[in-house]
N, C-alpha and C positions, 0 to 999 in steps of 0.2 A: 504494500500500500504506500502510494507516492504522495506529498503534495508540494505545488508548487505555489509562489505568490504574486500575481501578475498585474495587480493594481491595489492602490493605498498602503505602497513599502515606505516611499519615502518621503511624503505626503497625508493628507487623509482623504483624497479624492479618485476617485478609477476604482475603488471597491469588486477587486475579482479577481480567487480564488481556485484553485484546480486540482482534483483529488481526484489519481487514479486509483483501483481496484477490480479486482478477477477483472480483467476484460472489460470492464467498467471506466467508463470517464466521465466526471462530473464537475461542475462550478456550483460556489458558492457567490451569488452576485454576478452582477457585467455591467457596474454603473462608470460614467463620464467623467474623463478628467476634467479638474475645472482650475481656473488659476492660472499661473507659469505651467502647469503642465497639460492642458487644454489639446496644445497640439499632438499629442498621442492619440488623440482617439481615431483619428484618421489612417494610422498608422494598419500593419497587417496586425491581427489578433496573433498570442503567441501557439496557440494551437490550433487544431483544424477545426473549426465550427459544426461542423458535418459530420464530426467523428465522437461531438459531446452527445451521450445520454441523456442526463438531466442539469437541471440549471435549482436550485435551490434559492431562492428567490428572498433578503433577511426583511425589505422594505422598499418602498417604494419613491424615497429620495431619491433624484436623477444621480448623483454620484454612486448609488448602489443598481439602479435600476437602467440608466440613460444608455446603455450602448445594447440592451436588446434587441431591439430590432436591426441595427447592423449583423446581429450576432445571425437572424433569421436570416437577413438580407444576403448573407457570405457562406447560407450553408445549412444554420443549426435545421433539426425536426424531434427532437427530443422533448419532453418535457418538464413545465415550468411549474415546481411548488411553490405554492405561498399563500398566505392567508388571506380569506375572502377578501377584508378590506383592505388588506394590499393591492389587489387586482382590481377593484372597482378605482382606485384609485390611478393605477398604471393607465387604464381607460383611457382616462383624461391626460396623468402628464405626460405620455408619452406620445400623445398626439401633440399635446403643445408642444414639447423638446421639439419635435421634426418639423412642427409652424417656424420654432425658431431658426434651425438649422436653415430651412429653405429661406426664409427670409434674408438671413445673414448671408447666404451666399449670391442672393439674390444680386444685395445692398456690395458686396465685395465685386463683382462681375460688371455691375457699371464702370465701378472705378478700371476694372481693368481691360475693359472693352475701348476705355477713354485712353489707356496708358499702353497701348496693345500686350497686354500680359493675356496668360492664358489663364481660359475660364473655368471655372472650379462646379463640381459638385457640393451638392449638398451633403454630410456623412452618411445621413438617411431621411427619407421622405414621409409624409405621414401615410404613403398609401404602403409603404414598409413596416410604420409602428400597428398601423390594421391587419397587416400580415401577420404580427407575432404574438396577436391575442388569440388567435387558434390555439396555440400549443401552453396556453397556461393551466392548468388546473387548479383552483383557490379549496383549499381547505381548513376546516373550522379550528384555533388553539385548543389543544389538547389531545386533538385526535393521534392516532396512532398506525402510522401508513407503512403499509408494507410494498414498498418502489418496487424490490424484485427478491428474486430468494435469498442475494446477500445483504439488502439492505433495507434499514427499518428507521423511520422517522418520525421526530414530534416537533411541531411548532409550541414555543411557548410564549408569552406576553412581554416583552422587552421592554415597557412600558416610555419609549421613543416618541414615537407618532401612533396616530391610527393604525393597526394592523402589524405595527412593527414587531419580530419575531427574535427570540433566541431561538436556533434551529438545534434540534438530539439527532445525532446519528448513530446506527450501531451499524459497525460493518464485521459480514462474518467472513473472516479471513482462514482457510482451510477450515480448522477443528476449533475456531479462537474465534471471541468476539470484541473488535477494538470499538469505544466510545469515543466520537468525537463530538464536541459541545462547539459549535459557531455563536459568538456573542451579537452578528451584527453590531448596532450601537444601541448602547443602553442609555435609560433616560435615569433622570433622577428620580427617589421618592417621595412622594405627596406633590404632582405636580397635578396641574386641574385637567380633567375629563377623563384621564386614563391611570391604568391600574398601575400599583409598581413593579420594575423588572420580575421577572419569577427567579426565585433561588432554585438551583439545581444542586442537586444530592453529590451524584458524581460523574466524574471526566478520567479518561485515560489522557485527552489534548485536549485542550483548551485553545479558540483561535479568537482572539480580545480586543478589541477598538481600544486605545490608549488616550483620545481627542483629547481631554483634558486631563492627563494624566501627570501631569506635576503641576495642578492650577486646584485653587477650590474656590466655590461659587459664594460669591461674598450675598450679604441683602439678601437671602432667600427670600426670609421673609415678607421684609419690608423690599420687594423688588415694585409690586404693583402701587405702594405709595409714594416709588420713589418716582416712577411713571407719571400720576397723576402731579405730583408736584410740578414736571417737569412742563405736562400742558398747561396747569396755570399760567406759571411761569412765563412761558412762552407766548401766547395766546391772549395775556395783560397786555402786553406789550406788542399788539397787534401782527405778532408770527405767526408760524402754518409747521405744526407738529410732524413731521416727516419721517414715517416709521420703514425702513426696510422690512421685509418681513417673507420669508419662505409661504409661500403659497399653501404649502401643507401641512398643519400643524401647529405652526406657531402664531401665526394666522388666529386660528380658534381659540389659541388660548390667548392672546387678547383679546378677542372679542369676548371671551367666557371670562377674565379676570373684568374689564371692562362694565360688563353685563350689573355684576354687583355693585359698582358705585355707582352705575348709572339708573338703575331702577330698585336700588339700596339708600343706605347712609352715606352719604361720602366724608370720611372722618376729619379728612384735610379740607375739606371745601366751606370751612365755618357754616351758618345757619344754614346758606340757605345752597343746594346743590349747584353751583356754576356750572357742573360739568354737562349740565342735562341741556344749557343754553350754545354747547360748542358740536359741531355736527362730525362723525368719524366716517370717512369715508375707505371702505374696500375698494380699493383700483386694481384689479384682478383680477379678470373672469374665470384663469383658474380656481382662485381663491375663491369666486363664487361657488365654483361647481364641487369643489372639496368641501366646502361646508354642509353641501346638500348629502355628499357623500356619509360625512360625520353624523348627520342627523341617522341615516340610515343602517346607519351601523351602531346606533347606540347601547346595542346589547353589548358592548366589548366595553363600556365607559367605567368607571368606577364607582362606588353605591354614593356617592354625593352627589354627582351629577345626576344619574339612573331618579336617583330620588325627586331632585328638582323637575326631571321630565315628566315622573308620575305625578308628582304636582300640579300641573300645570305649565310650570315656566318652563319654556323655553332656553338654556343658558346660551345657546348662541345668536340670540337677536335681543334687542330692547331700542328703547324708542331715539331717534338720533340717529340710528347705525342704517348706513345706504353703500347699495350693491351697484354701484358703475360697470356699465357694458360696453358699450360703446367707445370707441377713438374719442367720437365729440366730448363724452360727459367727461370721459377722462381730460382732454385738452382744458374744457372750462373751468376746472378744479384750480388748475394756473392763471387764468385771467382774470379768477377773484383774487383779492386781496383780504378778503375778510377770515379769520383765524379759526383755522379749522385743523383736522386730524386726518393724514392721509395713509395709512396702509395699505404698500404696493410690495410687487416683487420685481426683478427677485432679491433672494434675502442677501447676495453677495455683491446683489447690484452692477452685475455682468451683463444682462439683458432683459426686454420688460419694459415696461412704463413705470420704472421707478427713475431712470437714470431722467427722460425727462423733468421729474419732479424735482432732480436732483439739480438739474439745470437748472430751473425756477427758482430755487428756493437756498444751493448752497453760497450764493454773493452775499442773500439778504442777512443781515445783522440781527436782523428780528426772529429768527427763525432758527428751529433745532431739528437737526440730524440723531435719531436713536436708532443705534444699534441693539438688536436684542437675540443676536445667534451668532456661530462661529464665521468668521472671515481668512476664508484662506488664503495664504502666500500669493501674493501677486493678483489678487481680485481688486477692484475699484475699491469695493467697501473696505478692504484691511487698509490702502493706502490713505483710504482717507481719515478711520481711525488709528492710524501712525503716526499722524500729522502733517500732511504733504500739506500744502497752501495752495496750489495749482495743480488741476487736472482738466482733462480734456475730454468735452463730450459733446458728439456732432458734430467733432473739426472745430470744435470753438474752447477757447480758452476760460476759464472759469474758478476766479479767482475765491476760497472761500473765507467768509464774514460767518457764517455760523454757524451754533455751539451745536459741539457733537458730545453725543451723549454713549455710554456703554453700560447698557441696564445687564449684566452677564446675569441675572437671576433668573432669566428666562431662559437658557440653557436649555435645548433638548438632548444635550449629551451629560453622564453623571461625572461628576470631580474624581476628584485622586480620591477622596474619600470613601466614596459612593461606588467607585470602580473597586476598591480595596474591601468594603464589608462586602461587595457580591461575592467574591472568591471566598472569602471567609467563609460564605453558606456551604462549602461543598463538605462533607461530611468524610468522604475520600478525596485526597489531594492529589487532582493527576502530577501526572507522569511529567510533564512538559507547558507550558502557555508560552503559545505564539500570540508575539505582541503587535497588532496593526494599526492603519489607520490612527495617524499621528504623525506630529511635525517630530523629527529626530529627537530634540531635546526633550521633549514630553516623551516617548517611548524611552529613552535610556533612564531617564528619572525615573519612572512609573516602574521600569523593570528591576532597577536597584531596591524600592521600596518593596516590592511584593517580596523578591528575594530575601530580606532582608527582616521582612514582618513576618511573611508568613510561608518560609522557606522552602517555595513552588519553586523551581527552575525554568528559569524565563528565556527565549529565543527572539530576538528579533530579525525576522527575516529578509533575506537578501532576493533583489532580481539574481534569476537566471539561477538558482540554487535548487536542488530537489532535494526534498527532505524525506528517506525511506523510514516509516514509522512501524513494520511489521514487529518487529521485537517487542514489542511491549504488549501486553491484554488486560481486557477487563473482565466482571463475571459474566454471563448470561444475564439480559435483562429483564428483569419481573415487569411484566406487560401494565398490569396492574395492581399496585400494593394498595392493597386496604384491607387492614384488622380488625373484621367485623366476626360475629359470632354465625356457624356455619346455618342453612335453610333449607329447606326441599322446595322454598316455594318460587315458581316460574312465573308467578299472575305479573309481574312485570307488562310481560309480552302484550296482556289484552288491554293492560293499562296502557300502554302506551296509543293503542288504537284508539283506545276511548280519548285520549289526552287532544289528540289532533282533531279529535270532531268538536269539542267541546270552545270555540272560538270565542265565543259571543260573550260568556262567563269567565274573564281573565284570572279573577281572585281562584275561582273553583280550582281553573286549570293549572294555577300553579302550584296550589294545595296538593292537588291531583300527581302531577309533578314530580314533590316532593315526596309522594306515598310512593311512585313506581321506584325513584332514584334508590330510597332504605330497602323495597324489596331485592333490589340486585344488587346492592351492596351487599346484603345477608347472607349474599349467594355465591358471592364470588369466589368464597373459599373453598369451596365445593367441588372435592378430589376430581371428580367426573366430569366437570370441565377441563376443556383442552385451552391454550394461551391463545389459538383464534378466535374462539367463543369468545373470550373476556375482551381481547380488544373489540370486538365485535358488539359486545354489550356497553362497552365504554366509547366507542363511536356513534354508536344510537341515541345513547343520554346526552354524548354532547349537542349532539342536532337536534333532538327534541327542545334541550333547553336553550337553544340559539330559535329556534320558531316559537319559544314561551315569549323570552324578550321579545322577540319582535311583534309578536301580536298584542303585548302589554304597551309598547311605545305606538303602535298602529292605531289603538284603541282609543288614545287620548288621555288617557287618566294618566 
């Protein structure tokens, strides 16, 4: 068993990973470089497209997700795991990625139609990223998928983005069975609308995102008042609040932090709510369509949100908050002057209707630039939180006058800390943790510390290295552990039939629910099942209770 590491070695963008076995070839990711190292992706893939099996799929950020369709485009037919709403969400950005891609080359091909240079392709097209939603297959966290006779997989809740995944593999190598745990990127704990990372028992390997890996996220708490400070602030003084912001996720959780001050208390805003009198505007139509996504998938959210939707409220609209579609509405946002709140993408301010806003708004003195997510190496947004004074957008010089802000509390990647007690969860300390997805310094820090704390042996991997992992094992994997007391009783089964007719009655059904769930619990210990059965019975409870949630949120209450 091989693996190699063919994006986010020495960087944290290009996210993609290669794990050969029996005859087997597999990726973890195939997302875009972005930054100073942007021009790879055009480059040849380093293995044959056509010859990968499966693609493992941790989330649907374009630096993990963005060079699928090429990958289709050059060959792949394999298929593509990941979690439902990762895929509802690829949907959309991967259609946008290849608007952008074709535009940009569009936008480059006059210039060189004008200078006789020669004209360039697109990487890939959108009638490419249409191609490569045939071969995904989305399945639900927790389930437990059997790829092929040597390989067994579980998605689990990374707690990142919507849908974001820690991926379990067990691979059976001859008479052996190796675990490898893919971390994707892990989010922090107690962030709003989604769960936190899942703790995993144990790893033979470990493959780790290190993004903030010698950094810890100051203001957790006090991040969203340091936010709203910054709009008064701003917005007194007749400015225009200027938010970058990732179209997928962080997005929502402004608008979900938001949500509460604006149809809440607002604790900073003395008597009387000023904030309810300043209008936020989404400039993203992706950002529209992810939202619609979020709503739809609120069976994945965490029981504080869950609860608020059974309520009633809504946590991603309130009153003030407007969905821009249009070129024009977006253009008008800039011909006023009047003090408002613009969240646009994208979040590194590479491409998008932000860089115009950026145009707009980075001379004005009045007006504040917030950062609130990572900026990689050589993107527009790091230079400009570096402190450049002068950048260049549209061929035009633009000198800036105002204040940049870096709220890092909004962070959808965990600190040293947060990255440090996940590993702490494993109750068996693998064998090895490859360390990725990180600027140099952050991985060589991050690796001294885990070494050092909690005496894992840490690699950080090289291009162009194979790394043969056969020597090592783990035990045979119990499909499903649960210590319950053993049963003869099967009625499960008719419950569950009964559970799906019964719509109309949400409370019954999940009462209902909950009676089928304890009888196959009871059962599971039960000598006379085989570990098919039980994954089997543990793939049915998950889907049943992915259709409770969603006919609970369908329903209104």
């Amino acid at each position: 068993m091989k693996l190699r590491f063919l994006g986010a070695v020495k960087g944290v963008t290009g996210s993609c990973h290669y794990i050969e076995f029996n005859g087997k070839k597999a990726l973890l990711d195939c997302g875009m470089f972005q930054g100073k190292d942007e021009d790879l992706n055009s480059q040849e893939l380093e293995v044959n497209p056509g010859e990968i099996d499966y693609l493992f799929l941790s989330h649907s950020h374009i630096d993990h997700s963005g060079r699928i369709p090429l990958l289709v485009k050059r060959g792949f037919k394999g298929i593509i795991y990941c979690s439902k709403p990762t895929y509802d969400l690829c949907e959309i950005m991967l259609i946008d990625s290849a608007h952008i891609q074709e535009t940009e080359a569009e936008w480059k091909n006059r210039k060189n139609k004008r200078s006789g240079r020669k004209i360039i392709e697109p990487i890939y097209t959108q009638n490419d990223a249409l191609d490569s939603f045939q071969y995904f297959k989305p399945v639900l966290y927790e389930q437990i998928i059997d790829v092929d006779e040597n390989l067994r997989i579980r998605f689990r809740d990374a707690g990142h983005i919507l849908g974001s995944s820690i991926i379990e593999m067990w691979f059976k190598i001859e008479n052996k069975t190796i675990k490898v745990v893919y971390t994707g990127d892990l989010g922090m704990n107690d962030k709003p609308l989604l769960k936190d990372p899942t703790i995993i028992d144990s790893a033979d390997y470990v493959i780790m995102e290190a993004t903030y890996g010698n950094r810890i996220h100051e203001n957790l708490i006090q991040r969203t008042e340091e936010l709203i400070n910054i709009i008064l602030n701003t917005t007194k003084r007749g400015g225009t609040v200027v938010i970058p912001s990732f179209a997928v996720g962080r997005t929502q959780e402004i608008i979900y932090e938001l949500n509460k001050y604006y149809d809440g208390k607002c604790k900073v805003c003395g008597n009387e709510n000023e904030l309810k009198n300043i209008p936020v505007y989404i400039d993203s139509p992706l950002a529209t369509k992810a939202t619609e996504i979020f709503i739809r998938n609120s069976n994945v959210f965490d029981d504080e949100a869950k609860k608020n939707i059974f309520s009633g409220d809504n946590p991603l609209e309130f009153e003030n908050l407007h969905f821009t579609q249009s070129a024009e509405e977006s253009k008008e946002l800039n011909f006023s002057l009047k003090p408002k709140i613009i969240i646009s993408a994208s979040g590194m301010c590479e491409a998008g209707r932000i860089k115009h806003h950026l145009k707009h708004n980075l001379w004005r003195k009045e007006s504040s630039i917030v950062f609130v997510g990572y900026q990689a190496e050589g993107t527009l947004g790091r230079r400009i939180l570096d402190g450049e004074k002068d950048v260049k957008l549209f061929g035009e010089e633009i000198h800036i006058n105002a204040e940049i802000h870096n709220v890092e509390g909004f962070s959808g990647h965990a600190d040293k800390i947060a990255l440090i007690n996940w590993l702490k969860g494993f109750k068996d300390k693998p064998k090895k943790v490859f360390i990725v997805h990180g600027e140099p310094n952050s991985k060589e820090e991050f690796a001294k510390e885990v070494e050092g704390t909690l005496q894992m042996k840490c690699i950080i991997p090289q291009y162009e290295t194979i790394y043969d992992i056969n020597d090592y094992v783990l035990e045979e994997m119990n499909a499903y552990e649960i210590n319950t007391e053993k049963s003869d009783d099967i009625e499960w089964l008719n419950k569950e039939r009964k559970i799906i007719k019964l719509t109309e009655d949400v409370e019954k059904l999940r009462k209902l629910f909950d009676d089928a769930l304890q009888l196959t619990q009871n059962y599971i210990n039960n000598d006379n099942i085989k570990k098919e059965s039980l994954i089997k019975i543990n793939n049915n409870i998950l889907e049943l209770e992915n259709e409770l949630l969603n006919l609970t949120i369908l329903s209104g209450k």
